[in-house]
VEXDREN-2710 file (C-alpha; in Angstrom, 1 decimal):
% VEXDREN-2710
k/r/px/py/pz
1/UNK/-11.7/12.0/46.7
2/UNK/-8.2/12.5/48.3
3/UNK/-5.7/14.3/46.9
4/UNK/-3.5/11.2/45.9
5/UNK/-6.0/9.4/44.2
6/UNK/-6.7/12.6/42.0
7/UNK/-2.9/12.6/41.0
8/UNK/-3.1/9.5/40.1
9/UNK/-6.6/9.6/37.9
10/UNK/-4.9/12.3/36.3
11/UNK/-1.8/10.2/35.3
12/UNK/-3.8/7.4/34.0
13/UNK/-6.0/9.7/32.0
14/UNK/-2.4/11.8/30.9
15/UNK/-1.3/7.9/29.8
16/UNK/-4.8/7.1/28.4
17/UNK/-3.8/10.4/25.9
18/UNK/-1.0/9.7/25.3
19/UNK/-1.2/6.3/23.7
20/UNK/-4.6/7.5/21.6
21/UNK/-2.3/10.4/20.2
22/UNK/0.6/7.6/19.6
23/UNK/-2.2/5.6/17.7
24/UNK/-3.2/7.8/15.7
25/UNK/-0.1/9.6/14.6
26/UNK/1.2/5.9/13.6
27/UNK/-1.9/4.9/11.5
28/UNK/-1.6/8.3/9.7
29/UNK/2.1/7.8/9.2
30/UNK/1.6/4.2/8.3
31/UNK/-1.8/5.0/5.7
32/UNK/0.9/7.9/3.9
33/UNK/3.4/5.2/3.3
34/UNK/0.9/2.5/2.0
35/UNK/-0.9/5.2/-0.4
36/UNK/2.8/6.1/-1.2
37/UNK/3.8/2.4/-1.9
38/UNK/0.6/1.5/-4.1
39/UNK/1.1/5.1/-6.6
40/UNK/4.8/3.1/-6.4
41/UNK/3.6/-0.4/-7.4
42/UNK/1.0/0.4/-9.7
43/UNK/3.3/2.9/-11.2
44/UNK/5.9/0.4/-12.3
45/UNK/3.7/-2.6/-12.6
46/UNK/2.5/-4.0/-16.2
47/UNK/-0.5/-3.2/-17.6
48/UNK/-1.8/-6.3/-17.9
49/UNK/-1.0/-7.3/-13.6
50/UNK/-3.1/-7.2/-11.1
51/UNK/-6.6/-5.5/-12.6
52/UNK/-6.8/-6.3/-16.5
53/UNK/-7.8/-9.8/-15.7
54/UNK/-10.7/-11.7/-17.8
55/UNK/-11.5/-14.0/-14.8
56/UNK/-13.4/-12.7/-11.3
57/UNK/-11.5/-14.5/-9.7
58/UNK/-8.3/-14.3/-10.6
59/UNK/-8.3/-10.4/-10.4
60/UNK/-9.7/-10.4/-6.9
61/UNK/-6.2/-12.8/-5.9
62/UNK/-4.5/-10.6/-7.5
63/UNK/-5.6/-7.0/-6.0
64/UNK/-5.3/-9.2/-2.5
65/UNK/-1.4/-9.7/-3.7
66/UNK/-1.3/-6.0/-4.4
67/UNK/-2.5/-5.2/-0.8
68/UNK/0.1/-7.4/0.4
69/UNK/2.9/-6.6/-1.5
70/UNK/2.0/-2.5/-0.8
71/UNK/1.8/-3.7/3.0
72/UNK/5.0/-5.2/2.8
73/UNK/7.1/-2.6/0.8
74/UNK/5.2/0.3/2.9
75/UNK/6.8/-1.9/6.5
76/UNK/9.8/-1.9/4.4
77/UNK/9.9/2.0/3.5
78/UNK/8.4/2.9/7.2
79/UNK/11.9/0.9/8.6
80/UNK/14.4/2.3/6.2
81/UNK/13.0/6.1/7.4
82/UNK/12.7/5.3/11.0
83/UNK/16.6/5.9/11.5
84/UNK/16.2/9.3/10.0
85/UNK/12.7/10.3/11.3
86/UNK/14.3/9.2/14.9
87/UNK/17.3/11.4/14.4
88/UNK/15.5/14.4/13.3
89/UNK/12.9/14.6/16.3
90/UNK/15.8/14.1/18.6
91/UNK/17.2/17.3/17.0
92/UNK/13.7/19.4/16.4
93/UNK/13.4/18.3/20.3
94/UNK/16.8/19.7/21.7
95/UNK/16.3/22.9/19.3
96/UNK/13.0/23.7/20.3
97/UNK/12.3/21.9/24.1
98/UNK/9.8/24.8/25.4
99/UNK/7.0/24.4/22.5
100/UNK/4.3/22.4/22.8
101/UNK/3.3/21.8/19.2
102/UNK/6.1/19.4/18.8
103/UNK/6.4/17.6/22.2
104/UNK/4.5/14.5/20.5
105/UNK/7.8/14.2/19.5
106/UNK/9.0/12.1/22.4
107/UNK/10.8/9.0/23.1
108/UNK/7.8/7.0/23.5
109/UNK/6.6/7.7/20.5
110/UNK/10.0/6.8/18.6
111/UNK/10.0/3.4/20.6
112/UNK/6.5/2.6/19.6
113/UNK/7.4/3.1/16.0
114/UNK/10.6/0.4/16.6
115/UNK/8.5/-1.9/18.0
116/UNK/5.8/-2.3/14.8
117/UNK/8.3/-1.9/12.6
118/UNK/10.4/-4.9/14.1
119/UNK/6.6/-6.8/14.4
120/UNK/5.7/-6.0/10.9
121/UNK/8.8/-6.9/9.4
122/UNK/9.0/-10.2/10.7
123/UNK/5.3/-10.6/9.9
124/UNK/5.8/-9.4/5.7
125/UNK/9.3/-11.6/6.0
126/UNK/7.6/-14.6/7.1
127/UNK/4.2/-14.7/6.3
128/UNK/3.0/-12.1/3.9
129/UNK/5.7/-12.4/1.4
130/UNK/5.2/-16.3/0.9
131/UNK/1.7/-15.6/1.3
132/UNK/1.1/-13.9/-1.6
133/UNK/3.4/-15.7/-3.8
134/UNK/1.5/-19.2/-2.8
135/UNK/-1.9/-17.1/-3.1
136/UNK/-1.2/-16.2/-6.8
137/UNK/0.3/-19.7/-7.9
138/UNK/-2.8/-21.3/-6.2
139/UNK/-5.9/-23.0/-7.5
140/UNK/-7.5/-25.0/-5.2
141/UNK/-7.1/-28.5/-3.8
142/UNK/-8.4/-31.1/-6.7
143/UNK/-12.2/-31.9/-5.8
144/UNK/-12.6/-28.9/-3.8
145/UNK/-15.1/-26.1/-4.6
146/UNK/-13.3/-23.4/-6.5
147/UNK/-13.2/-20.0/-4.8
148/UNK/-10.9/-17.8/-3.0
149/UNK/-11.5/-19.9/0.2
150/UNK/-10.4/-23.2/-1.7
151/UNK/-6.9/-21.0/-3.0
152/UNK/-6.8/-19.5/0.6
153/UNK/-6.6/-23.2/2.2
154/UNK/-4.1/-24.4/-0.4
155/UNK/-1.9/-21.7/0.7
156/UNK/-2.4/-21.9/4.1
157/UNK/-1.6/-25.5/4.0
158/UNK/1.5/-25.0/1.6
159/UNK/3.2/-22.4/3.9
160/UNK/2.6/-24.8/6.9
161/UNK/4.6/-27.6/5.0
162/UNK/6.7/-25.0/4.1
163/UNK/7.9/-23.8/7.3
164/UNK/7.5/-27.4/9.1
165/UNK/10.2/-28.5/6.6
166/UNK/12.2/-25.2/7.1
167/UNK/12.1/-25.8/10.8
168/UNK/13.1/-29.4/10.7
169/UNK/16.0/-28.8/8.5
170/UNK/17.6/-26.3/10.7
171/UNK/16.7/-29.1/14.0
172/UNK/18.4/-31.4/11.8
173/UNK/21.8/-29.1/11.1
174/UNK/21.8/-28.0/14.4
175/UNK/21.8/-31.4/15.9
176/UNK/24.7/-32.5/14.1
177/UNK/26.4/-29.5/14.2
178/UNK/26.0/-29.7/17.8
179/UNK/25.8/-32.9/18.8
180/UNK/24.5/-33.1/22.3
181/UNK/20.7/-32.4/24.1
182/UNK/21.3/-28.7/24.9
183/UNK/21.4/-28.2/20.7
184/UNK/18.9/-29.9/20.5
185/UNK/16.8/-28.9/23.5
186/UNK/17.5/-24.7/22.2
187/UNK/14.7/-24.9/19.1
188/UNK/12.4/-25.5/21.7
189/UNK/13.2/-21.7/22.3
190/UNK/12.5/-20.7/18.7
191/UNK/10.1/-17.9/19.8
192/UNK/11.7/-16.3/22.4
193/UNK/15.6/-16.2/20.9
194/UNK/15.4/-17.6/17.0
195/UNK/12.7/-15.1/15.7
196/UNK/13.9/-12.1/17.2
197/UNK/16.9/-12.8/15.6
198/UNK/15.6/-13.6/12.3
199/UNK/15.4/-10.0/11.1
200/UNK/19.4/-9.1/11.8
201/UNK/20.3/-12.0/10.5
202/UNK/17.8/-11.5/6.9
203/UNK/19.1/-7.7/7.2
204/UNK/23.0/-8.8/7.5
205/UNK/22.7/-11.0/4.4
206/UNK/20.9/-8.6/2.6
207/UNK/23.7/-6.2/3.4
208/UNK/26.5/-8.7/2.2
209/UNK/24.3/-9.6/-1.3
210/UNK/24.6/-5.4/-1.5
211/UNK/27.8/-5.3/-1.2
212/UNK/28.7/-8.4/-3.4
213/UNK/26.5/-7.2/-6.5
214/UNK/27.0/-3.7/-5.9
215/UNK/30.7/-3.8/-8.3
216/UNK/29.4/-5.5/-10.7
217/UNK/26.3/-3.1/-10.9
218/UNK/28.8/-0.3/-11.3
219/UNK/30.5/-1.8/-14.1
220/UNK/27.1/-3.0/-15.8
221/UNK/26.2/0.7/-15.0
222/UNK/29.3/2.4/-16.9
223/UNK/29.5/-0.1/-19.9
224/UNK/25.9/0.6/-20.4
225/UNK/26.4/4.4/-20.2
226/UNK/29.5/3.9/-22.8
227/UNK/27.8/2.8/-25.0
228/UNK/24.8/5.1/-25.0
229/UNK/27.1/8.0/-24.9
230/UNK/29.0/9.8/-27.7
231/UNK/32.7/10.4/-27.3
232/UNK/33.9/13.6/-27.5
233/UNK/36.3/14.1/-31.0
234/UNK/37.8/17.1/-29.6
235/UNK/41.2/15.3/-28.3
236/UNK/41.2/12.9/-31.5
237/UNK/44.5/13.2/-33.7
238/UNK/43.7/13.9/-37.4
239/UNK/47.0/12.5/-38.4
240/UNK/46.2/9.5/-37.3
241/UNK/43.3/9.1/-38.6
242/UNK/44.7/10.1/-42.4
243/UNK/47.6/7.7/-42.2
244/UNK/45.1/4.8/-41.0
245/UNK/42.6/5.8/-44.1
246/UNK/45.9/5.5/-46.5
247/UNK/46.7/2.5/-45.3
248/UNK/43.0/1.2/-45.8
249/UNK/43.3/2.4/-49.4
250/UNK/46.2/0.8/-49.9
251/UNK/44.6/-2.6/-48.8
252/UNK/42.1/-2.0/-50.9
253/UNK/44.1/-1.0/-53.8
254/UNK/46.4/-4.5/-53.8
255/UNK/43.2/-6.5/-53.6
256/UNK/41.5/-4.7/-56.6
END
């Protein structure tokens, strides 16, 4: 075998290690958030949700909406750490670029991570989300054998409506908003310039309803706190107070 051809089975099989060691740091990283998210879920959720159900049924669609709602809030977790994890391996990597315990570390990694946490946020946004609320609000198509297939078809079918009638609303706006062909003819792009989109746009209005309901939350937060709290009497002038209690018994003296 020549020379060349060895250098270059040895950088497929470098590559070929590379990605296996990508895999499997990001389904460790990813298992560690979902176990994180479910002690989260079932921490905070009722008693009665999810597992104390009387029928079969019923508590096996609802342990599948558990598994989607952990998957979902585990994407969402994984996205809101990214920025940090990102930042701090960029710094662990300038401090310390000679040792080879950390150089998994690398940009490749970092992108990797970017990329499913883009694809698994449109995914929850979209699909999973809706999902599971139509799963749990489902019973079956009438006449249909009940089952979790039957529930599984009437949610499939529901979300289909659902996002054909989405989708044709926002053809419809954009038509007349537009008004010519080319408006017209740019849904036809919807997966290669809407969706990618979708997730700023989701994330930017999220960021606005933050920052509308954040005030009032304050406020809620302090009158709340007010009222739970005792005020201190230490600046309160006794005087006062006496010449408003003689003036309350002398009220109460004309009215006797």
């Amino acid at each position: 075998m020549a020379p060349a051809e060895q250098d270059a089975l040895a950088a497929r099989e470098q590559l070929f290690h590379e990605r296996v060691r990508e895999c499997i740091i990001c389904a460790l990283l990813f298992a560690s958030l979902y176990i994180l998210c479910h002690f989260i879920i079932t921490h905070f959720k009722k008693h009665t949700d999810f597992t104390a159900v009387h029928d079969d049924e019923d508590a096996a669609v609802n342990r599948i909406a558990l598994g989607l709602c952990t998957f979902t809030l585990a994407v969402a977790l994984g996205a809101v750490l990214l920025l940090p994890f990102s930042i701090i391996s960029n710094e662990v990597l300038l401090s310390f670029p000679q040792n080879y315990y950390i150089q998994w570390l690398n940009g490749s990694l970092i992108h990797g991570l970017w990329n499913l946490v883009f694809l698994f946020s449109n995914l929850s946004l979209i699909f999973l989300m809706p999902f599971a609320y139509f799963f749990t609000e489902s019973e079956g198509f009438a006449g249909s054998k009940k089952g979790i297939m039957a529930r599984v078809y009437e949610t499939s079918v529901v979300l289909l409506l659902l996002t054909l009638l989405v989708l044709g609303m926002v053809w419809v706006a954009s038509a007349i908003v537009g008004n010519d062909a080319a408006s017209r003819q740019s849904l036809y792009d919807l997966w290669e310039y809407y969706l990618p989109y979708l997730y700023s746009c989701i994330s930017l209005f999220g960021v606005l309803l933050l920052l509308l309901c954040t005030p009032f939350g304050l406020s809620t937060m302090f009158t709340v706190t007010g009222k739970l709290l005792v005020k201190p009497r230490l600046l309160e002038d006794l005087d006062e107070q006496l010449s408003c209690t003689r003036l309350e018994e002398a009220a109460v003296s004309r009215r006797i």
